[in-house]
C-alpha positions as CSV (number, residue, x, y, z in Angstrom):
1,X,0.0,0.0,0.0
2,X,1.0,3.5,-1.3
3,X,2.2,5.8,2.3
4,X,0.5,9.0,0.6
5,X,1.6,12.5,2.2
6,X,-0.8,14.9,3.4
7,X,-0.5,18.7,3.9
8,X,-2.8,20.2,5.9
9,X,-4.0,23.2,6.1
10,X,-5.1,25.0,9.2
11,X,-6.6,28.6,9.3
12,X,-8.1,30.3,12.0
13,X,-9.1,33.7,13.5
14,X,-10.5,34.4,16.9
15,X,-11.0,30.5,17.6
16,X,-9.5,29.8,20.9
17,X,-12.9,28.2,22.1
18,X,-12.4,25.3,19.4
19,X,-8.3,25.8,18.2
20,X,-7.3,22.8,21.3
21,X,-9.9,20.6,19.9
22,X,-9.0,21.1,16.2
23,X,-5.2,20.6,16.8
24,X,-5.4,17.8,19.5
25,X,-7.7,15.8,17.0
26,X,-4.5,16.1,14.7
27,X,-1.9,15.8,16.9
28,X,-3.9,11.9,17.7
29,X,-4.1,10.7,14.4
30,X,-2.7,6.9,13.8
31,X,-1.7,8.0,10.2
32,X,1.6,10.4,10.5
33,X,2.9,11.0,7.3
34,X,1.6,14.5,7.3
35,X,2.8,17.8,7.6
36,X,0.1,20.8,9.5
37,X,0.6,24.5,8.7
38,X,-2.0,26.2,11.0
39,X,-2.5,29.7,10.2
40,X,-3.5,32.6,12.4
41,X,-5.5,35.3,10.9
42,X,-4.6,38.4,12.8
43,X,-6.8,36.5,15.7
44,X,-7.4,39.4,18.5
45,X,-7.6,36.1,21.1
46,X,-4.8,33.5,22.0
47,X,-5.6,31.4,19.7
48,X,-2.0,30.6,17.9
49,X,-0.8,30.1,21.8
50,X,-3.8,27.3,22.6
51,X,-3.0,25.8,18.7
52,X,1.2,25.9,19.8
53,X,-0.1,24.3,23.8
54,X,-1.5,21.4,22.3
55,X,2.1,20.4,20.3
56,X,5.5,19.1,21.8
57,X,8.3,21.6,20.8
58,X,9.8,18.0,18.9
59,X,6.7,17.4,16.8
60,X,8.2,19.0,13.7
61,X,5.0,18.1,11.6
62,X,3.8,21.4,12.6
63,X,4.4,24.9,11.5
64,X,2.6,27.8,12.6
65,X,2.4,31.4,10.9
66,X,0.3,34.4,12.1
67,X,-0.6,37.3,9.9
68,X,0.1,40.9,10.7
69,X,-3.3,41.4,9.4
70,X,-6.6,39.6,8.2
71,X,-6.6,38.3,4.7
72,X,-9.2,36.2,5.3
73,X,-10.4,32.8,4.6
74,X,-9.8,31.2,1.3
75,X,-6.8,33.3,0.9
76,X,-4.8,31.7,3.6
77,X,-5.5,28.3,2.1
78,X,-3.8,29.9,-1.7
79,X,-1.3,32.0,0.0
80,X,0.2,29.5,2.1
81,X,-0.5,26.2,-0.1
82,X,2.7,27.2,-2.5
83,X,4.8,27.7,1.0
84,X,3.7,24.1,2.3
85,X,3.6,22.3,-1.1
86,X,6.5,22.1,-3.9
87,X,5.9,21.6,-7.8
88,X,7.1,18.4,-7.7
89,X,5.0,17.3,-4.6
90,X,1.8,14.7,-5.3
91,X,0.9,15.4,-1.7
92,X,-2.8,15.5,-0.9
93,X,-4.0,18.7,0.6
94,X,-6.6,18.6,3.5
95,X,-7.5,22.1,4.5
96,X,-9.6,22.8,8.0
97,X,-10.8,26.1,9.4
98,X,-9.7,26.1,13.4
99,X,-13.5,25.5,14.5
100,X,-13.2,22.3,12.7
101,X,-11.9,18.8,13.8
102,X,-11.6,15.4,13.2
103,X,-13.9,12.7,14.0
104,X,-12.1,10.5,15.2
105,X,-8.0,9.3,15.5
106,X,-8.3,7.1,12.3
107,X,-9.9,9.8,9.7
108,X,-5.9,10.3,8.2
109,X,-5.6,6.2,8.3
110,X,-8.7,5.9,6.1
111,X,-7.9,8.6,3.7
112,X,-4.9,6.9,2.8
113,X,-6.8,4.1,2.1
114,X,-9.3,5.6,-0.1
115,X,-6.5,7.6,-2.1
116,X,-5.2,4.6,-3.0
117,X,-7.6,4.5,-5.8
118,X,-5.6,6.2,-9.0
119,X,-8.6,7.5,-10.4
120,X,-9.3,9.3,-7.5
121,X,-9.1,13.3,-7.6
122,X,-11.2,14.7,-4.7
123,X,-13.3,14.2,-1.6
124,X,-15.0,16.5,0.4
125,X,-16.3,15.7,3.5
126,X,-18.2,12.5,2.1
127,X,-17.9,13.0,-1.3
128,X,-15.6,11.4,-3.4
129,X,-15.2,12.7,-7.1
130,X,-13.3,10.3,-9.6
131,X,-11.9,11.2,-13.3
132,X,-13.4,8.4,-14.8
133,X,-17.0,8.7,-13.6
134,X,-17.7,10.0,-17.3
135,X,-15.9,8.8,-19.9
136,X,-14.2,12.4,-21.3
137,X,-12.5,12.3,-17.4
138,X,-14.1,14.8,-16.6
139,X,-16.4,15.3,-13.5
């Protein structure tokens, strides 16, 4: 079985209520062949310091990066996905917002497993798009 490597993206502003949940649901995961960028958006609360509490200092998987200022949403997923991700890289890109986490410490473990599938190019949440659903390859 292919090992495939994931990036994750995590952004957040003014989360701290959720940011321990989001990141200790990562930090469990059985699957580790992943690398976590979590992204601070200018939050006005502690929220980078709860995402940082919930990490050891040798867990290099994670990175974290706080803007000087908002740039909202989607933008931290294209601004930062070129900093996490080279041109050569076939790693599979899981973005989360901070309020978000996963269900349980396997959801990494069976990713892997459904990426295994060649024809596979998306899933979201419980979807699963595949380029040869139609027969141009297209979706």
């Amino acid at each position: 079985m292919i090992e495939n490597r994931f990036k994750i993206i995590v952004a957040c502003y003014n989360c701290k209520r959720y940011i321990s949940g989001c990141i200790s649901s990562l930090v469990s995961q059985s699957y580790s062949n992943y690398k976590c960028i979590v992204i601070d958006d200018a939050s006005e609360d502690n929220t980078l310091y709860l995402a940082k509490a919930c990490v050891k200092d040798s867990d290099d998987r994670f990175i974290f990066k706080r803007n000087k200022v908002s740039i909202k949403g989607l933008n931290n997923y294209v601004n930062y996905i070129p900093f996490l991700c080279d041109n050569d890289d076939d790693s599979i890109i899981v973005t989360l917002d901070g309020d978000d986490l996963l269900a349980n410490n396997n959801v990494l473990e069976y990713l892997n497993e459904v990426y295994q599938d060649e024809n596979l190019m998306l899933t979201y949440g419980q979807s699963v798009c595949r380029s040869d659903v139609n027969k141009g390859g297209s979706v």
